[in-house]
C-alpha positions as CSV (number, residue, x, y, z in Angstrom):
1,X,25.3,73.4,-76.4
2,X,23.3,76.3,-77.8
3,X,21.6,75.9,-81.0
4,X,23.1,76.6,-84.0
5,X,19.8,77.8,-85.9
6,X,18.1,80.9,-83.7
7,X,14.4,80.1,-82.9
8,X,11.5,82.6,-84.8
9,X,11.1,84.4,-81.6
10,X,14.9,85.4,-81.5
11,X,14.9,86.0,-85.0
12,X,11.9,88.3,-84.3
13,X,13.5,90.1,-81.4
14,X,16.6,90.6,-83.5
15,X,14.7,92.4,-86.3
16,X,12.4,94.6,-83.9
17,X,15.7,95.6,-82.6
18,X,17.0,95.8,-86.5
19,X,14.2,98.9,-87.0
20,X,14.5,100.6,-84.3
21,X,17.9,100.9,-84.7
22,X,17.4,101.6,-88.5
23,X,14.7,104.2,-87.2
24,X,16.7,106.0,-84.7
25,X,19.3,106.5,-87.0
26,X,17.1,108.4,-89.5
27,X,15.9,110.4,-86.1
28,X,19.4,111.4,-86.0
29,X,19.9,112.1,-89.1
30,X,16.9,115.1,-89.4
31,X,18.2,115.9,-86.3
32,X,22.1,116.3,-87.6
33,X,20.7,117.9,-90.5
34,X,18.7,120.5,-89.1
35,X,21.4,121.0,-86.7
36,X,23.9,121.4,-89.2
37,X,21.9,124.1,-91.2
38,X,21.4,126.2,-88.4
39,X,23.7,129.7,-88.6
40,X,26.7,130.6,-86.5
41,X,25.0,133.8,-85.0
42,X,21.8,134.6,-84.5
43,X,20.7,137.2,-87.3
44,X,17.6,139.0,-87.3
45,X,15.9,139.6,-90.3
46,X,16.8,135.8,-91.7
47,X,13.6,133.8,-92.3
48,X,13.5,129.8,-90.7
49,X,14.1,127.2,-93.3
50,X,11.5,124.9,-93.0
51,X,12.5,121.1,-93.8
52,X,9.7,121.6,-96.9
53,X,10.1,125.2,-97.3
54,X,11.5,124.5,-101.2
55,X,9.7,121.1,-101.8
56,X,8.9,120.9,-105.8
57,X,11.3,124.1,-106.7
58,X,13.9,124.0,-109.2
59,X,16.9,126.2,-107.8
60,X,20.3,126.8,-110.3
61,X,23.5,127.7,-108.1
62,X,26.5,128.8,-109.7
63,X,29.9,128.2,-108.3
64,X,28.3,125.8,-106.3
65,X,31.0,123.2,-105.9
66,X,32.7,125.3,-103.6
67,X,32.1,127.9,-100.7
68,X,29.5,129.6,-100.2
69,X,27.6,128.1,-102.8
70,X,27.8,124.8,-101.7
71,X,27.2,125.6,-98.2
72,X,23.3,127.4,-99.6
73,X,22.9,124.6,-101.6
74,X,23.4,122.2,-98.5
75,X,20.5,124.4,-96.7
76,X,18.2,124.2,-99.9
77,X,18.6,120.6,-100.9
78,X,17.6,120.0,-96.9
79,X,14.5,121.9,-97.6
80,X,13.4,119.8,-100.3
81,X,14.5,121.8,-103.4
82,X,16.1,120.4,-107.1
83,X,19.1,122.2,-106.5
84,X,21.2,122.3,-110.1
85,X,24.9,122.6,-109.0
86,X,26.7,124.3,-111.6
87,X,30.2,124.0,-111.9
88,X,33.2,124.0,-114.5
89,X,33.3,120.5,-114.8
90,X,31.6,117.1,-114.0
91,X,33.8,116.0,-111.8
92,X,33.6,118.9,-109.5
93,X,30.1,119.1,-109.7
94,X,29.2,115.8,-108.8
95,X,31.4,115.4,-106.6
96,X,29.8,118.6,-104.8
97,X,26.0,116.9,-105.5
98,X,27.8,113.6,-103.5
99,X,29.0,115.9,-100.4
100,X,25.5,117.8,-100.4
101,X,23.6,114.5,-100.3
102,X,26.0,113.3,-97.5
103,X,25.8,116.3,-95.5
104,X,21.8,116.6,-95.1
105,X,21.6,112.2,-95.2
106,X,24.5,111.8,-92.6
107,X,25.1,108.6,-95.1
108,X,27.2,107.3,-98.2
109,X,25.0,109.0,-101.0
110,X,25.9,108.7,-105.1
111,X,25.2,110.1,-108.4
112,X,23.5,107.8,-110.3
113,X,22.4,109.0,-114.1
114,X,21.4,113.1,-113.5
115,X,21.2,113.2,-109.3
116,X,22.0,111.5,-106.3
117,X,20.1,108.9,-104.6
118,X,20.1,106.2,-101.9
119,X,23.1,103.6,-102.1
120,X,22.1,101.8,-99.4
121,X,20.0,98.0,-100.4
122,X,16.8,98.8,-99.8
123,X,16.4,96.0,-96.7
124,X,19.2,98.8,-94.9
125,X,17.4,102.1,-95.5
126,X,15.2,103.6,-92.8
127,X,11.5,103.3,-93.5
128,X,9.9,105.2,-95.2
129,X,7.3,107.0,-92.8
130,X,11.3,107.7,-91.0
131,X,13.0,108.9,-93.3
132,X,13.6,112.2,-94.0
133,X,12.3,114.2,-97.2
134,X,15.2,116.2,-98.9
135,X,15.8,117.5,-102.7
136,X,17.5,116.2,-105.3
137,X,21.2,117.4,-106.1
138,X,21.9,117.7,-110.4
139,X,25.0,117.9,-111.7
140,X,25.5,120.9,-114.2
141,X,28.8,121.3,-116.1
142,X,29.0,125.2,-116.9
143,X,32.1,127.8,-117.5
144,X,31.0,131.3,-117.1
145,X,34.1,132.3,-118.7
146,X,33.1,130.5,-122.4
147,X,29.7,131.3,-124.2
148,X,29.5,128.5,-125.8
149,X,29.4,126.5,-123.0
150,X,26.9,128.2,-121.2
151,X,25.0,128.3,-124.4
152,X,25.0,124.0,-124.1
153,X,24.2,124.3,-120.5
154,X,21.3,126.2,-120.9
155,X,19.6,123.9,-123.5
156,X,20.8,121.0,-121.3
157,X,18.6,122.5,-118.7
158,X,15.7,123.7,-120.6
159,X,14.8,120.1,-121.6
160,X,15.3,118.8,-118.5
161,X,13.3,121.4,-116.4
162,X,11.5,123.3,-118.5
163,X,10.2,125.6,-115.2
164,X,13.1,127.6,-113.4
165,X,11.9,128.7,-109.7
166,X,15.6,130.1,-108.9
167,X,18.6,131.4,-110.1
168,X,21.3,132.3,-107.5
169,X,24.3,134.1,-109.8
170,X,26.9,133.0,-107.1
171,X,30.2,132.1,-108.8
172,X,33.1,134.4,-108.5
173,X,36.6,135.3,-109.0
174,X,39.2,138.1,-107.1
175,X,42.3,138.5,-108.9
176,X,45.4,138.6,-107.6
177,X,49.1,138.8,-108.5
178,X,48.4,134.7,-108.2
179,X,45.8,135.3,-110.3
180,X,45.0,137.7,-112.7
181,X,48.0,139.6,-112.8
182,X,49.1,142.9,-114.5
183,X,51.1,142.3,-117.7
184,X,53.8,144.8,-118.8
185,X,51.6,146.9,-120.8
186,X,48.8,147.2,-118.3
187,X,46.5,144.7,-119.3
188,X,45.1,141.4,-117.6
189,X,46.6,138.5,-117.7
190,X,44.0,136.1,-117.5
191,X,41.0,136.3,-119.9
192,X,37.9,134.0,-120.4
193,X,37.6,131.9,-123.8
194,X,35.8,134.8,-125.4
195,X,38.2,137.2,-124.7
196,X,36.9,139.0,-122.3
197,X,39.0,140.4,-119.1
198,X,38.4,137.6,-116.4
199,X,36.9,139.5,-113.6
200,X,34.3,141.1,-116.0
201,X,33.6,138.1,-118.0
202,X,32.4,135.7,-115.3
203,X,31.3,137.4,-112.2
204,X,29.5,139.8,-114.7
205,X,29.1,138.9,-118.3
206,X,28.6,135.1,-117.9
207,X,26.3,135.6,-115.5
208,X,24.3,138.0,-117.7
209,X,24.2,135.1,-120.8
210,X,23.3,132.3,-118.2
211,X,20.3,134.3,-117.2
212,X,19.6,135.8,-120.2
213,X,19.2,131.4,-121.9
214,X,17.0,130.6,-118.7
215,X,14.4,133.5,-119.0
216,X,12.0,131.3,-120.9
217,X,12.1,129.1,-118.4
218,X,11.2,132.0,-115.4
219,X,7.4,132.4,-114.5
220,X,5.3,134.4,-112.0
221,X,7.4,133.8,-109.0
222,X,10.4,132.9,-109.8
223,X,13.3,135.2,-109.0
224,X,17.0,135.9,-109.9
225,X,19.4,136.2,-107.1
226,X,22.9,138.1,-108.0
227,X,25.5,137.7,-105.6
228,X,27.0,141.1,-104.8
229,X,29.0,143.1,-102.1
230,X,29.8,146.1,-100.3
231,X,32.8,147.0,-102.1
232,X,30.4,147.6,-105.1
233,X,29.9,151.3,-103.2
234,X,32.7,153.5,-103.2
235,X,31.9,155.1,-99.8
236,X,31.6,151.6,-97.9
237,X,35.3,150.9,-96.0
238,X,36.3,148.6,-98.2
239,X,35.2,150.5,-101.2
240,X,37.7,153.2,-100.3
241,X,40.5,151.0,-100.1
242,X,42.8,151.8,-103.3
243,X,40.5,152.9,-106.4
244,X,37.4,153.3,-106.3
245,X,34.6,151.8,-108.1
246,X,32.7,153.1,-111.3
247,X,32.2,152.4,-114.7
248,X,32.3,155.9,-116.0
249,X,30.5,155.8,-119.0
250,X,31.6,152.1,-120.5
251,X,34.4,152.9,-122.2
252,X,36.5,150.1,-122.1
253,X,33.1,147.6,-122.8
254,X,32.1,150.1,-126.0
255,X,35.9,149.6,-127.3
256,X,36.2,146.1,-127.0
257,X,37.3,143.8,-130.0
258,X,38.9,141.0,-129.8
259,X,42.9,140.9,-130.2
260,X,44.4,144.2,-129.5
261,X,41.4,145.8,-128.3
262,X,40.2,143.7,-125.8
263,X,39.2,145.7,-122.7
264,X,41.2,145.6,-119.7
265,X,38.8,147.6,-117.6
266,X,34.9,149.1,-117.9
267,X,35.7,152.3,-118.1
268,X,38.7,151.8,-120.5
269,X,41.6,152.8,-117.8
270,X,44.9,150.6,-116.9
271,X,43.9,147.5,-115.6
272,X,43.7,147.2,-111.5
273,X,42.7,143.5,-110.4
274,X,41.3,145.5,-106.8
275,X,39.2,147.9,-108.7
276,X,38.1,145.1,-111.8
277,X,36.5,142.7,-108.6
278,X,34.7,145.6,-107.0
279,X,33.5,147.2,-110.5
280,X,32.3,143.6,-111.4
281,X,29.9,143.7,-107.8
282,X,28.8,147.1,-109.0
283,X,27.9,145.6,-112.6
284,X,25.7,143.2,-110.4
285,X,23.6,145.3,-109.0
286,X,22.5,147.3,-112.0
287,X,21.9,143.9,-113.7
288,X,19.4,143.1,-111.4
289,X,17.6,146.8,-111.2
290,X,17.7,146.1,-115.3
291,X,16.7,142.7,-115.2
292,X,13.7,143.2,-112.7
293,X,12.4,145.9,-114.8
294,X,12.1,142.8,-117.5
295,X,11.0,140.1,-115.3
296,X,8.1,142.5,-113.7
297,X,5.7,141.7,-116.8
298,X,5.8,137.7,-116.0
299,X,5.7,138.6,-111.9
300,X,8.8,137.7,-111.9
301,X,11.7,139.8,-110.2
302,X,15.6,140.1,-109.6
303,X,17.6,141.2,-106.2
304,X,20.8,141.8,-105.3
305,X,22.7,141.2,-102.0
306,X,26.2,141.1,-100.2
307,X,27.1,137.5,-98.6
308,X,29.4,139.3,-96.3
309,X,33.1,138.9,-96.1
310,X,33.9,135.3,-96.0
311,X,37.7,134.4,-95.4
312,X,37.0,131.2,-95.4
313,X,35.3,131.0,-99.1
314,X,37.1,129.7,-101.8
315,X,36.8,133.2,-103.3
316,X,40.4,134.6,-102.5
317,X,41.8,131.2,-103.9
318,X,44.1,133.6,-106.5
319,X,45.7,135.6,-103.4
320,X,48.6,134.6,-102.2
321,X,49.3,132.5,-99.4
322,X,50.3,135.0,-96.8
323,X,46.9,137.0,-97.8
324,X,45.4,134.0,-97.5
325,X,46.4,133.4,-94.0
326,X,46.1,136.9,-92.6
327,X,42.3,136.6,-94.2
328,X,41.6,133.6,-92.1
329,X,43.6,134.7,-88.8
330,X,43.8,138.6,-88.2
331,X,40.3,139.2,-89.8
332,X,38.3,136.4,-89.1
333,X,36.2,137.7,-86.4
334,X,32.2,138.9,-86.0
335,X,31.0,141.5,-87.2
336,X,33.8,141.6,-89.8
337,X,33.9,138.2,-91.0
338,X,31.0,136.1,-91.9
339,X,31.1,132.7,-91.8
340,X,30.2,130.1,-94.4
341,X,26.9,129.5,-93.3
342,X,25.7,132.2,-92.3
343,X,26.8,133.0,-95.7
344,X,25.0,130.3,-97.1
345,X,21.9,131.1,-94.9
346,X,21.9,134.5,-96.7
347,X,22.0,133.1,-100.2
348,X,19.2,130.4,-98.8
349,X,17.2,133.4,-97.7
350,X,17.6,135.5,-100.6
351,X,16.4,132.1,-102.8
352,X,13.3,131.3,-100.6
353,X,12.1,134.5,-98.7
354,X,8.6,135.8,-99.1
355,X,10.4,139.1,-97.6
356,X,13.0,139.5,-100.7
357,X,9.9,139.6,-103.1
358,X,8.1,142.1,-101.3
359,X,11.3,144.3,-101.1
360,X,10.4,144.9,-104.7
361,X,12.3,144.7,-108.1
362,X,16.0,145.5,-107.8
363,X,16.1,145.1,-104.3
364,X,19.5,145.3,-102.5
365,X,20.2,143.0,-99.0
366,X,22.7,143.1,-96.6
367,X,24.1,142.2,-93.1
368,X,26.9,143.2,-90.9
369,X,28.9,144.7,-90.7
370,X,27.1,146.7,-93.9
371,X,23.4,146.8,-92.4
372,X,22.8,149.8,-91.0
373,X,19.2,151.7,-90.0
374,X,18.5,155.3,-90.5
375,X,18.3,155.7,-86.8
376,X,22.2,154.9,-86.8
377,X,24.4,158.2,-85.8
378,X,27.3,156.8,-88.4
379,X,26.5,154.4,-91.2
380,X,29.1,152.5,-91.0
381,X,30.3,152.9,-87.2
382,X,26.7,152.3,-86.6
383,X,26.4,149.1,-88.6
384,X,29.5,147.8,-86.9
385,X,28.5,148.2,-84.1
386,X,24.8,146.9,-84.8
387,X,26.6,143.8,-86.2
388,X,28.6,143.4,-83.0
389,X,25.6,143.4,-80.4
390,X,22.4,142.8,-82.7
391,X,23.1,141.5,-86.4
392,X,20.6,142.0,-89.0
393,X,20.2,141.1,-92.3
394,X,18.1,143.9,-94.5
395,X,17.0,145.4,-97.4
396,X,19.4,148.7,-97.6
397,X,20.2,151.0,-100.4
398,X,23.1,150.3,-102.7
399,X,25.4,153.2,-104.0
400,X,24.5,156.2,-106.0
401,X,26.0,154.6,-108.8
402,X,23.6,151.4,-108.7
403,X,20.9,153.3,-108.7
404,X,21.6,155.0,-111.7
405,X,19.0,153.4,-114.2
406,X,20.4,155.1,-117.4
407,X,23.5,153.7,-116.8
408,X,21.9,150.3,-115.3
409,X,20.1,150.2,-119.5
410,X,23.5,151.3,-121.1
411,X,25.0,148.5,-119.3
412,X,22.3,145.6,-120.5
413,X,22.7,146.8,-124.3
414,X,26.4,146.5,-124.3
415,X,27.1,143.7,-122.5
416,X,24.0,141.9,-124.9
417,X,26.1,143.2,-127.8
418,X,29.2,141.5,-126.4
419,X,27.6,138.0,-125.6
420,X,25.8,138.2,-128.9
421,X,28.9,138.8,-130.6
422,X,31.4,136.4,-129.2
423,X,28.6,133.7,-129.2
424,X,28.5,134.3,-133.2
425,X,32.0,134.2,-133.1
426,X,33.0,131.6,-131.7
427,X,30.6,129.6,-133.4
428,X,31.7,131.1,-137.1
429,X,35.2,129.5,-136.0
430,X,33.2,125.8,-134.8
431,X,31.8,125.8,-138.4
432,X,35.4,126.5,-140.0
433,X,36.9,123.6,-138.2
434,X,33.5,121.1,-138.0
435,X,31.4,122.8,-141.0
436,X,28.5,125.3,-140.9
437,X,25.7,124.5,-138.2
438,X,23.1,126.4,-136.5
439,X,24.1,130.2,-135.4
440,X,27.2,130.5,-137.3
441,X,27.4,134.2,-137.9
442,X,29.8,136.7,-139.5
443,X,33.3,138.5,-138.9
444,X,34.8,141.1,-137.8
445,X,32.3,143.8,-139.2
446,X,29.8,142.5,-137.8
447,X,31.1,142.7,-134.7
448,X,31.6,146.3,-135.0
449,X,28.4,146.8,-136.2
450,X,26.5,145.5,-134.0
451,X,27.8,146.5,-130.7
452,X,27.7,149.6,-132.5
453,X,24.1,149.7,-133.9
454,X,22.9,148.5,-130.2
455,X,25.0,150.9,-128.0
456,X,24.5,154.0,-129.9
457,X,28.1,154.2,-131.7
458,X,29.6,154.6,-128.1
459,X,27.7,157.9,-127.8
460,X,28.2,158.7,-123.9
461,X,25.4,157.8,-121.3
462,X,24.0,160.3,-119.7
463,X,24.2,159.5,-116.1
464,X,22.8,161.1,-112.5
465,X,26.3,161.0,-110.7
């Protein structure tokens, strides 16, 4: 009868074999990771992520619990960044910090205080000169759509990482009739908690506070990333389907008081859910040609670029579900679609690219089906078809209308006024219910007055177009 008690040199073999086993599990998982990261089609133009490529930086994603910007923070977090996943609530984003960790690890990952670590007992874990070096993953709670909360965001990450490297404004919305639907008198819907028409106030003007908290925290080298499209340009194909974009000469921002007066649209028309999305992408681009012109004193800088069209992003979750379908069926094909990671690759690239900071400040990216060369006979038939056989991914030129820095200033002052404003506000109204504290500001006049006094009365901007 065999032993009950194994002899040392059993009990030896049986741990040898333990390790290696441990160790080529952690071989596989570098492997799975790095295989995992890498895009659906090859794309010139697209710096290699190096596993250490973002080792010590500290990188804030927005809308990053979902989509594409979960998917770029799954590519930076594998290179070694502090990736801060912003979303509405702490469930959501830790439970995206959790699916990050899991994806790069290939093993049961958890939050534990303000990131996620190892839950495996440290007898269990790969050793250390195996296992592979990743980021961290933070949880950040954050609505765009409510000024106050980015406000306590912002201070929550100031005094936990007093140095910003990145900020990649990703979150979105599209309207829909599921969504942000037209009432009976024209107007949205849907606003944010500040009153503000939804489309505007998150893909634009919560962005703009966001950055506008973290700028202390930006030094030489760091870099704002907004997340924009090719519907922002009128001429583009999808620009020309139904109105077009513009925002004359802000209107409908100059007019805005709460109540009554709330804008529905930019330029002050009838409010149009396609137009609102593609004047919000437009309102991206000018923030970063305004915002680099700021950052360039620091050597800091700002850039815009277009992701792509990605059916499969949980952007379009307010269309219905037929539109849904059709997205992810009849148009889900190269060079049309873009998938989520190469979608995510993009945002990576943007975040970590010496390339994007040579570009220089204001900076506008692309690829296909967009990307197009000079040397192209159509713009867009020739990026197509560029996209089809040979897709890049490029510094082009965005419309007219981003380029116009008049307007690209106009827009900074007033949309200041208005976050300044609705801050005070809606802290004036915390102090009625919880008493005075820091910041509580006046009424009504001096709302008026100071969007007034900082836009010029609504005196018209003179623009190129």
């Amino acid at each position: 009868m065999a032993s009950a008690i194994a002899s040392p040199a059993c009990i030896g073999a049986r741990s040898d074999r333990a390790r290696r086993s441990r160790r080529a599990r952690a071989s596989r998982a570098v492997v799975t990771a790095r295989a995992s990261r890498a895009v659906d089609r090859s794309v010139r133009g697209l710096d290699p992520i190096e596993e250490d490529a973002a080792r010590g930086k500290v990188i804030v994603v927005t809308g990053a619990n979902s989509g594409i910007g979960k998917e770029a923070c799954k590519q930076l977090y594998a290179a070694g960044a502090t990736v801060l996943v912003a979303a509405r609530s702490r469930e959501k984003a830790t439970a995206a910090c959790e699916e990050i960790a899991r994806d790069a690890r290939g093993d049961a990952s958890r939050v534990d205080g303000d990131a996620v670590r190892d839950r495996r007992a440290p007898e269990e874990a790969p050793p250390l000169a195996t296992r592979p070096r990743f980021g961290r993953a933070v949880p950040v709670v954050v609505d765009l759509g409510d000024v106050r909360s980015i406000a306590r965001a912002s201070a929550e990450i100031l005094n936990s990482h007093p140095v910003v490297d990145v900020i990649v404004c990703n979150a979105g919305v599209a309207p829909d009739r599921a969504g942000n639907a037209v009432s009976k008198t024209g107007k949205p819907t849907r606003r944010t908690k500040d009153g503000f028409e939804e489309t505007i106030g998150v893909n634009h003007l919560g962005h703009f506070a966001l950055v506008r908290e973290l700028r202390g925290a930006l030094r030489e080298g760091s870099r704002v990333v907004v997340t924009s499209g090719c519907v922002h340009d009128k001429s583009s194909p999808d620009g020309k389907n139904g109105a077009p974009p513009t925002l004359g000469d802000l209107t409908g921002l100059r007019r805005h008081a709460p109540g009554e007066r709330a804008f529905s649209m930019v330029d002050g028309g009838d409010f149009d859910g396609n137009k609102a999305y593609k004047d919000s992408k437009l309102c991206g681009v000018l923030f970063a040609r305004a915002l680099s012109k700021r950052l360039e004193p620091i050597g800091a800088t700002a850039c815009a670029f277009s992701p792509g069209f990605v059916p499969t992003s949980s952007l379009f979750r307010f269309q219905t579900s037929f539109v849904q379908t059709l997205l992810k069926t009849a148009f889900n094909y190269p060079p049309l679609a873009t998938s989520l990671r190469t979608a995510g690759a993009f945002t990576a690239h943007m975040a970590l690219s010496d390339a994007v900071a040579a570009a220089g400040p204001g900076a506008y990216f692309c690829g296909p089906p967009s990307f197009s060369k000079p040397e192209d006979a159509h713009p867009w038939l020739g990026g197509f078809a560029r996209g089809l056989i040979a897709p890049e991914f490029g510094v082009k030129a965005p419309s007219e209308e981003a380029r116009d820095d008049a307007l690209a200033e106009a827009l900074w002052e007033v949309s200041e006024a208005l976050i300044d404003d609705a801050l005070a506000r809606r802290e004036a109204a915390a102090a009625a219910v919880d008493g005075p504290g820091p910041g509580a500001a006046a009424g009504d006049g001096g709302w008026r007055n100071n969007i007034h006094a900082k836009v010029g009365g609504g005196a018209r901007v003179p623009t190129s177009r």
